[in-house]
N, C-alpha and C positions, 0 to 999 in steps of 0.2 A: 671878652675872650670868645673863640670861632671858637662853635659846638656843633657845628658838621661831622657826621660817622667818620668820614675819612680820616677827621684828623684828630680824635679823641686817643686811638692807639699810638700817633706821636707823643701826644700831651703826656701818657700814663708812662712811654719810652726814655721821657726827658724826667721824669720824676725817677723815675731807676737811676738814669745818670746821674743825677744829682744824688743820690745815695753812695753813688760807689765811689763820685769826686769826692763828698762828706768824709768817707770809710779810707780811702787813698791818704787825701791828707793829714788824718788823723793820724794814720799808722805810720807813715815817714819823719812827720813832723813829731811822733812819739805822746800824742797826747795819751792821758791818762785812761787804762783799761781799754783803747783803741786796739792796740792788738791783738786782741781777744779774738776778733772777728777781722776774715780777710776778706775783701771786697766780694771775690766768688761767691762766698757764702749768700750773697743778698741777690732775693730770686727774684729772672727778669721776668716783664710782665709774660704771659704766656697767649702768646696770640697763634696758635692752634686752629681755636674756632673761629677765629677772627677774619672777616670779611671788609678789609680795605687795603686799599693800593700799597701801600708799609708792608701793612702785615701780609699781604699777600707775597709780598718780595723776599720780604726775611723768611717764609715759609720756603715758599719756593728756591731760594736759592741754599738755603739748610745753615744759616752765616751763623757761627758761633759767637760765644758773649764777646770774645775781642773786634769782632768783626761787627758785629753791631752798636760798640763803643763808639768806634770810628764813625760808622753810618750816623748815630745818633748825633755825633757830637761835632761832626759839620752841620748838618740841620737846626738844632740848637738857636745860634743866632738870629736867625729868621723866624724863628717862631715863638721863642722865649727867651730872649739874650739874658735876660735877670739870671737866669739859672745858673751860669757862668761868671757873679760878679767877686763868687766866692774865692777866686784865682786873683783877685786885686790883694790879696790878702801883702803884710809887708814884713820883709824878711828885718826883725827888731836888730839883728846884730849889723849889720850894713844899710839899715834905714832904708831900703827899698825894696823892689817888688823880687820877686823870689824867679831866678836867672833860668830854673829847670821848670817854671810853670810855663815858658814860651809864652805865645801869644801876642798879639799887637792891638795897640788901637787906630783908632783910622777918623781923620776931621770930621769925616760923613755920620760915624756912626761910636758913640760913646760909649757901646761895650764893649766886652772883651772880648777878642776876632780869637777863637782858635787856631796856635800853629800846628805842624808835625811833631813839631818839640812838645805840646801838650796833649797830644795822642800819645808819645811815646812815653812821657809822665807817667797817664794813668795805669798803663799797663805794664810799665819797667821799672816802677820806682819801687815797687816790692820784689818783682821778676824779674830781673834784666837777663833773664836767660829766652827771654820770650821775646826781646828785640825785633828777633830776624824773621817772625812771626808779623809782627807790625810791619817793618820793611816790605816784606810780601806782598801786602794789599798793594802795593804800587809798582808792582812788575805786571810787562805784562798779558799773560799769563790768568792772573786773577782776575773773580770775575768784576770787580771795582773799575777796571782797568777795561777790559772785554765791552763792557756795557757803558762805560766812559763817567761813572756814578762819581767818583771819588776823585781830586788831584788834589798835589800840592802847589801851590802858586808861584812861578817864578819869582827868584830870589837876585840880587848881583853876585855877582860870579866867585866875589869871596867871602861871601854870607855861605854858611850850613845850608844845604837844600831844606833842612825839615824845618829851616826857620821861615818858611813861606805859610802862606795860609793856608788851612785845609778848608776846601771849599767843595760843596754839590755843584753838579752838574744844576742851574739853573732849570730844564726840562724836565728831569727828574724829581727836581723839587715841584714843581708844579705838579706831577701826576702824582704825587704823594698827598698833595691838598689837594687836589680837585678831581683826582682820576683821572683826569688826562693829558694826556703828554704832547707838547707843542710840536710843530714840524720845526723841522731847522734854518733859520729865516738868513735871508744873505744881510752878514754884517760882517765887519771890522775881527769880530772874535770866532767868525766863520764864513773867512771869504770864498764862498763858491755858492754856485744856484744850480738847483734841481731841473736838469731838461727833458724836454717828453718831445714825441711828434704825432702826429696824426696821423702819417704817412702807413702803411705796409711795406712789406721787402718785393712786393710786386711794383711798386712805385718807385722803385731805384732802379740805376740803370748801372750796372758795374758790368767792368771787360769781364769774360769769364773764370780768367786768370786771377785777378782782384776777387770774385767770390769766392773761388777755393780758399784763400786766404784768409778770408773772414770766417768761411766755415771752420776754418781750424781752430777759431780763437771762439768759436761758439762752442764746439766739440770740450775746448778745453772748460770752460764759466760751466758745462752739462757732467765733466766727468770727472773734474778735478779732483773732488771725495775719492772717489774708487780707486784711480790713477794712485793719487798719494797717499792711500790707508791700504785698503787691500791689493793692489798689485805691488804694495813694500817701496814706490818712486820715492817716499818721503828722505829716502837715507841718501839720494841721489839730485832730486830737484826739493828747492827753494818752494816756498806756498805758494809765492807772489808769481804773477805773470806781466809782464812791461811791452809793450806793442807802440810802433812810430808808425802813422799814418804820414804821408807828403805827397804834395802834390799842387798845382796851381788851387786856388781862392774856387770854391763852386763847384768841386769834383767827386763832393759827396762825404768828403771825411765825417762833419759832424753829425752829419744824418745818419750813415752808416756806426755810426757809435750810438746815436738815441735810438735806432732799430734794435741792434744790438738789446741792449736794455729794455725795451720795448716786448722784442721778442720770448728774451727769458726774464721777466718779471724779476729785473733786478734797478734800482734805484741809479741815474746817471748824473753826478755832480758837475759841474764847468766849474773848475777853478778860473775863478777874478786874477787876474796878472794885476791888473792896476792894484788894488790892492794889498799885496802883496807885496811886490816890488819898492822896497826902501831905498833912499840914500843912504840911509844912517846905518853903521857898522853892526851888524848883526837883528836887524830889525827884521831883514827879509827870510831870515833862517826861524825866526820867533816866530812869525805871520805863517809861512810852512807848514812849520811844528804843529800848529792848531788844526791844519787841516789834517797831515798826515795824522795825528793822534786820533781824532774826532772821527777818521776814516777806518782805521786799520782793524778794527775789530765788526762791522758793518759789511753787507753783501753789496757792497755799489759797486760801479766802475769810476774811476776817477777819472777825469779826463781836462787835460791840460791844453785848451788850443791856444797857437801862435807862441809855441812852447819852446821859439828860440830867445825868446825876451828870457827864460829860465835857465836852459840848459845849451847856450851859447859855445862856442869855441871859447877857451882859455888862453890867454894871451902870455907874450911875454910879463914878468913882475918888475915892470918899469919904474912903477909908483906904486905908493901906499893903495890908491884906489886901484888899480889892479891886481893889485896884491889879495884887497879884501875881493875883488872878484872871481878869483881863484880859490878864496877860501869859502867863497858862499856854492862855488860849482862844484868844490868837491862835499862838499856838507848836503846838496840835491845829492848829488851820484852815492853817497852813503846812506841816506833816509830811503833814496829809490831802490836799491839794492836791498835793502833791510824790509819792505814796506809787503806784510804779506798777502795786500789784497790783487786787485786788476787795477792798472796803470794804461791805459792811452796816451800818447801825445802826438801832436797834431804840429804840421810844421811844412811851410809853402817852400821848404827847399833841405835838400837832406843834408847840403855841404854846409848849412849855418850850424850842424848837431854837435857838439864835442865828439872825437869818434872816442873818446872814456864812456859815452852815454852808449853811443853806437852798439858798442859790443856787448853791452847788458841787455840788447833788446831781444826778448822770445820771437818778435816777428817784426818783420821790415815790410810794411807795404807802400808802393807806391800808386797814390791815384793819380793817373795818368788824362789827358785831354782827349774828350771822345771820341771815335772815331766817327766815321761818316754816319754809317748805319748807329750806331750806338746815339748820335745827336739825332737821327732821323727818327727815333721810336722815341726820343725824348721831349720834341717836339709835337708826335703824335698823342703821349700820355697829356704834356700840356693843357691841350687843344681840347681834348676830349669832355670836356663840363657841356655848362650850359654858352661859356661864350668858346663858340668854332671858329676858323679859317674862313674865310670863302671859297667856295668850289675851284676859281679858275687858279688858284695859287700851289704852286708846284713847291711841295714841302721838302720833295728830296733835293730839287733842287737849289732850295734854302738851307736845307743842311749841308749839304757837298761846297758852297758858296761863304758860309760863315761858319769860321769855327769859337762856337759857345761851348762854356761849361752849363752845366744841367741848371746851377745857380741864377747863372745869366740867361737862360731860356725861360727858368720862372721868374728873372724880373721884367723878362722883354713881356710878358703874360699879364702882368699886373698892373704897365702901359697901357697894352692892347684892351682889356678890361674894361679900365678905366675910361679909355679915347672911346669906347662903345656903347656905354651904359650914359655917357652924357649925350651921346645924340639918339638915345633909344633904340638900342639895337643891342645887339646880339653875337654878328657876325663882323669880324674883323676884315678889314678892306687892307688890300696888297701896302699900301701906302702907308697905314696904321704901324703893320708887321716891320717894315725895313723904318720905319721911323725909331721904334723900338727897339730895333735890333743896332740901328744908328748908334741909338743913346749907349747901350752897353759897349759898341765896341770906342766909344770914343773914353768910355773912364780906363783903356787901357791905350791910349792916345795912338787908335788904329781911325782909321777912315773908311767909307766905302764910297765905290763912284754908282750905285743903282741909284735909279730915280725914285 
């Protein structure tokens, strides 16, 4: 048995539960002088003075006995399954297991999985006035939900929701044992990856026009509180704010979105499309769900690139697969709509957008293809390290001459670099530069005639 501090106040947590399952079933199932005593009566541990990750959360978040039932009694199998074998128990008049205990078992693991049906046991089988009390933990609203501690497990569609498992947030459960709390690692049950950049907002180059833009969408992630608590907008705007970036590949959209984040110390996710994106009928609204749930109560920015593979044009319902494609685009445009954090999406042309998405958007920007000067200073920031141009190379007139996105200048950079540092140098030769500059424009099957 682990006798680490942290997790002794589970241990003492799960012997309470085991008193009050005892005390529960005694009292419905009418055993002798069990009613005497109602579960309430049996006092939970008091962790007050208590100094561990648990007890610091049930403190802090002030959770009453039913609410720490719940907590308790996902946790449970992870830590003491035995404690739960007392729900095998066998209903004598039908020879089997008793239909209001819920519960499942699972190939993997031979005890008994708690459902919602046996959270709502413990706490309805004497009170069913207290149901919608239980119910509440999973709106969301609560802080179960808010802090993403608690779910029920997806069920098929004509199964009871509460007959899903009640399961911890995995993370959670780790900082419960060990004090601390994992980052969110890109997988399958959380497909998106956390982006950063190195970059400053002095290292971008956007039309002027594009920056007020942005600043509006900064102004709002700075004032949003105030705007919708005290100036009273709440009864007027929605929490969420939805923004479309477009533009050609290399015009700044995803950097301008990790700046963003960057600038106001807020967390920026890239939702994965790959995976995401099912065949299979209702998979890709499942894969979603996990991000948008996992999001919606968290200060990030979401952000969706190449986000017509998502929110595509709707087609005629010619076939079932269209059909289901129209049913997966209006299920995005209802989660997006609904979703009350910062939404980005990012998208190489605006007429690929549903205009259903279209008109939900707080802001429409377009990143547009530099202009002469705006490629002329983006060229010079390039340039500017330790590997330079050569003197006699006329930049503007390489800007005025090729037109590059900012993208394509920093990979024409990474050529030049390269081509320099293998014959020990430093300074990039004219030859180098339109070599490089060659390479980029032929992945957009252009040409040039310089030498």
């Amino acid at each position: 048995m682990e006798t680490n501090s942290h997790i002794i106040s589970i241990y003492e947590e799960i012997d309470w539960l085991q008193n009050v399952i005892n005390q529960v079933i005694s009292s419905y199932l009418q055993h002798e002088n069990a009613g005497e005593t109602h579960w309430t009566e049996i006092a939970m541990p008091d962790l007050s003075e208590v100094d561990s990750p648990f007890a610091n959360t049930v403190n802090t978040w002030n959770l009453t006995n039913l609410e720490r039932i719940a907590l308790i009694l996902a946790i449970t199998p992870h830590i003491q399954p035995e404690a739960l074998d007392v729900f095998f128990g066998q209903n004598r008049i039908y020879n089997r297991g008793f239909t209001e205990f819920g519960g499942v078992i699972d190939k993997s693991h031979s005890g008994f999985l708690p459902t919602g049906q046996t959270l709502l046991f413990l706490i309805t089988a004497l009170n069913p006035e207290w149901r919608l009390q239980v119910l509440s933990f999973f709106e969301n609203d609560h802080i179960f939900q808010k802090e993403q501690i608690l779910d029920i497990e997806s069920t098929e569609q004509y199964l009871p929701r509460f007959n899903g498992v009640l399961s911890i947030n995995h993370r959670w459960l780790q900082y419960f044992i060990t004090g601390e709390k994992p980052k969110l690692e890109h997988s399958i049950t959380f497909p998106a990856q956390k982006i950063t950049t190195n970059l400053e907002w002095d290292d971008i180059v956007l039309n002027p026009d594009i920056m007020d833009q942005v600043t509006e969408l900064k102004t709002w992630l700075v004032h949003k509180n105030t705007l919708l608590d005290d100036w009273g907008l709440s009864k007027h705007l929605k929490p969420g704010y939805r923004a479309l970036f477009y533009g050609p590949p290399g015009t700044g959209k995803t950097l301008t979105v990790s700046l963003l984040g960057k600038n106001l110390g807020l967390d920026v996710y890239r939702v994965d499309l790959s995976m995401i994106v099912s065949k299979y009928i209702g998979e890709t609204e499942k894969n979603l769900s996990r991000i948008f749930d996992t999001a919606a109560h968290q200060n990030w920015i979401l952000f969706f690139d190449e986000a017509d593979a998502l929110f595509g044009k709707r087609t005629k319902a010619n076939s079932s697969n269209d059909r289901h494609a129209n049913q997966q685009t209006a299920y995005l445009l209802q989660r997006i709509e609904d979703f009350p954090g910062f939404i980005i999406l990012a998208s190489n042309l605006k007429a690929n957008m549903d205009q259903a998405f279209s008109r939900r958007f707080q802001s429409i920007i377009q990143f547009k293809m530099p202009s002469v000067e705006e490629r002329m200073l983006l060229w010079q920031k390039a340039f500017s390290g330790t590997c330079t141009l050569h003197p006699d190379i006329d930049l503007y007139t390489i800007a005025e001459n090729y037109e590059l996105t900012g993208g394509a200048i920093i990979n024409v950079l990474r050529y030049c670099a390269l081509a320099t540092i293998q014959r020990g140098d430093t300074i990039v030769q004219r030859q180098e530069l339109i070599t490089g500059i060659r390479r980029e424009l032929k992945k957009e099957n252009k040409t040039i005639t310089q030498p």
